[in-house]
N, C-alpha and C positions, 0 to 999 in steps of 0.2 A: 504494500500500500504506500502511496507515493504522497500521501496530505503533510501540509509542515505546516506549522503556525512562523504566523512574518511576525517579525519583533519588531515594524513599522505598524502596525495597528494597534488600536486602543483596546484596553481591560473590558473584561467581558462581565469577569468575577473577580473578586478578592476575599481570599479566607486567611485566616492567623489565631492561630492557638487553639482551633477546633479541638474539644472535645466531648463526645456520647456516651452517656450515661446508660444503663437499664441495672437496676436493685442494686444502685452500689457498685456497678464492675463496669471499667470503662471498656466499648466496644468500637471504638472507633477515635483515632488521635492524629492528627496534624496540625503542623509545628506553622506551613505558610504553602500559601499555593497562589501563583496571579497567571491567570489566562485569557490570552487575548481572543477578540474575536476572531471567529473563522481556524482554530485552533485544532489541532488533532491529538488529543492528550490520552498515555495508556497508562492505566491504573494497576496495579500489579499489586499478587501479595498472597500469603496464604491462608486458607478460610479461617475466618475465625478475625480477620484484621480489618475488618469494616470495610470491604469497597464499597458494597451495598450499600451501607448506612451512610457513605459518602454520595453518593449519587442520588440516596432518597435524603439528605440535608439540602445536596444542589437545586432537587427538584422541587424542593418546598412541601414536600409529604412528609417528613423529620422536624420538626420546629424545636424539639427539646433538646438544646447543645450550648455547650459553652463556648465562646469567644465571637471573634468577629468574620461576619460572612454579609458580604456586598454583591448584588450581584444586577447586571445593567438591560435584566428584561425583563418582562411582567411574566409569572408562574402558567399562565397558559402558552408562551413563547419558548414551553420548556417540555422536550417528550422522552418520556423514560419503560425503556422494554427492560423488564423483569427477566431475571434467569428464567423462569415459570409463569408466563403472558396468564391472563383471565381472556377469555374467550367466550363474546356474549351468544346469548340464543339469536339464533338463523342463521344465514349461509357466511361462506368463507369471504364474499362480497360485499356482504353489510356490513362485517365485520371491521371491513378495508374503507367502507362508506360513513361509518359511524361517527367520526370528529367531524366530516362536513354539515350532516345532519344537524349535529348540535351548535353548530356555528350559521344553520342558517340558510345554505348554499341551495339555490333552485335545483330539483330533481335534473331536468337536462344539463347542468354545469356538470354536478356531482356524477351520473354518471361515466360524462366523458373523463373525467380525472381517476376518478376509481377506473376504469378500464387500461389508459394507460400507468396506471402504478401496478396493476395484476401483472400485465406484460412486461413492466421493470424490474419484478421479482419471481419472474416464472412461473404466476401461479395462477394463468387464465384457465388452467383446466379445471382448478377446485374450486373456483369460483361460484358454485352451485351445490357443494358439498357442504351440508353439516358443519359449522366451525368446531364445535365441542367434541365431533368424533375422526377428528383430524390427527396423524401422529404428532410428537413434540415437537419437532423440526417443520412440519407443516404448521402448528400453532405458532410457532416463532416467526415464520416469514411471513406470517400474515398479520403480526404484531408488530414488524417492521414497516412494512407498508400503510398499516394504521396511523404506526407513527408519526408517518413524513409527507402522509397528504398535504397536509392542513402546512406543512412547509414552516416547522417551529426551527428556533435561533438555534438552540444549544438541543444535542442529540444526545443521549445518555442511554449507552447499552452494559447489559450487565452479562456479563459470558455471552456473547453472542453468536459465537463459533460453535457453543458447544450443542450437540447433534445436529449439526448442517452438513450435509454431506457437499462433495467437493463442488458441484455447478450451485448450488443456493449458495456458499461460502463465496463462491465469484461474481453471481447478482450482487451481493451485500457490498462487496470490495468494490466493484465498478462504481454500485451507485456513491459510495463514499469518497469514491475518487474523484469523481465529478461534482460534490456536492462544495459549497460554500459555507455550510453549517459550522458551527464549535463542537467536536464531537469528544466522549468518553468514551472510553471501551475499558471493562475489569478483564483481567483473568490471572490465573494463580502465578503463572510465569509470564514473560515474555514472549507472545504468540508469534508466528514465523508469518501469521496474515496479517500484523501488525508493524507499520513504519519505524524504524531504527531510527532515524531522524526527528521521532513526536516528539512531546513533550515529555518526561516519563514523572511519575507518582508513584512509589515505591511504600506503602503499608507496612508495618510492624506487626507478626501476631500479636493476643493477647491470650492471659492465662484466660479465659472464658471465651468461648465463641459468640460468635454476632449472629444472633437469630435471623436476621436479615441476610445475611451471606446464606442461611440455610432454603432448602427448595422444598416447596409445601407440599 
């Protein structure tokens, strides 16, 4: 993956002295983080060391942390794919159509953009299938595409590689490749689908795991 964040553009976010709490055991800790817009940043670290809970602070579904976190979009400007997508009732279509819905979009808009996002993620066949009886790797690429309709700032994926087999793994790569977005990516090491060049965020374990790193 070829994304670089330019160090000619402006802060996107600013964090410093982050840390998450749950019963007493911190689950999540970083010391400073400042990323620019348009940004391609990879999150690394072993379970248990908050990427998750980093990603859901970023997206505004964590509110409970200490120190300081700045960040220069409004929370619906912000799309976050879970290791484990929720997947509403009806087709793998509506699923993809869903954020235009709620924002409003005329049925003839909405469907031409839902069609070409199925086609940007290879998934015009399942388009009429079931979302909820879909394998995992099909629920994730159609949780991607959800994502990025609606065309939010900051792109926040959490393992996203994992069960994508090799041609879904290169829809995701092209389209990040071509994308403008500030994007996250977690995973436990260094992924080989991931830019040598990003940004890198390197996590700490903790003696307690982060519920949020775990997959429901």
């Amino acid at each position: 993956m070829n994304k670089e964040a330019s160090p000619a553009r402006s802060a996107i976010l600013r964090l410093s002295n982050l840390v998450v709490e749950k019963k007493g055991q911190i689950i999540c800790q970083l010391k400073s983080l400042v990323v620019a817009h348009g940004s391609y940043v990879s999150v690394t670290g072993p379970n248990g060391s908050g990427k998750s809970t980093l990603l859901r602070v970023i997206s505004g579904l964590e509110t409970e942390f200490q120190g300081q976190f700045e960040i220069d979009i409004s929370p619906r400007d912000c799309a976050f794919v879970p290791q484990d997508p929720l997947m509403f009732r009806g087709s793998a279509a509506y699923n993809v159509e869903y954020p235009l819905i709620a924002r409003g979009m005329p049925a003839l808009q909405r469907r031409s953009q839902v069609q070409q996002m199925l086609r940007e993620f290879g998934l015009t066949e399942l388009k009429d299938k079931n979302a909820k009886s879909l394998s995992g790797g099909e629920k994730k690429r159609i949780a991607f595409a959800r994502a990025v309709i609606y065309e939010p700032k900051i792109l926040l994926l959490d393992e996203p590689f994992a069960e994508l087999d090799s041609i879904a793994t290169n829809h995701l790569i092209h389209y990040l490749n071509q994308s403008d977005k500030t994007v996250f990516i977690t995973s436990p090491k260094l992924d080989s689908n991931l830019s040598t060049s990003a940004q890198q965020v390197e996590l700490s374990s903790h003696q307690h795991s982060d519920p949020a790193d775990q997959r429901q």
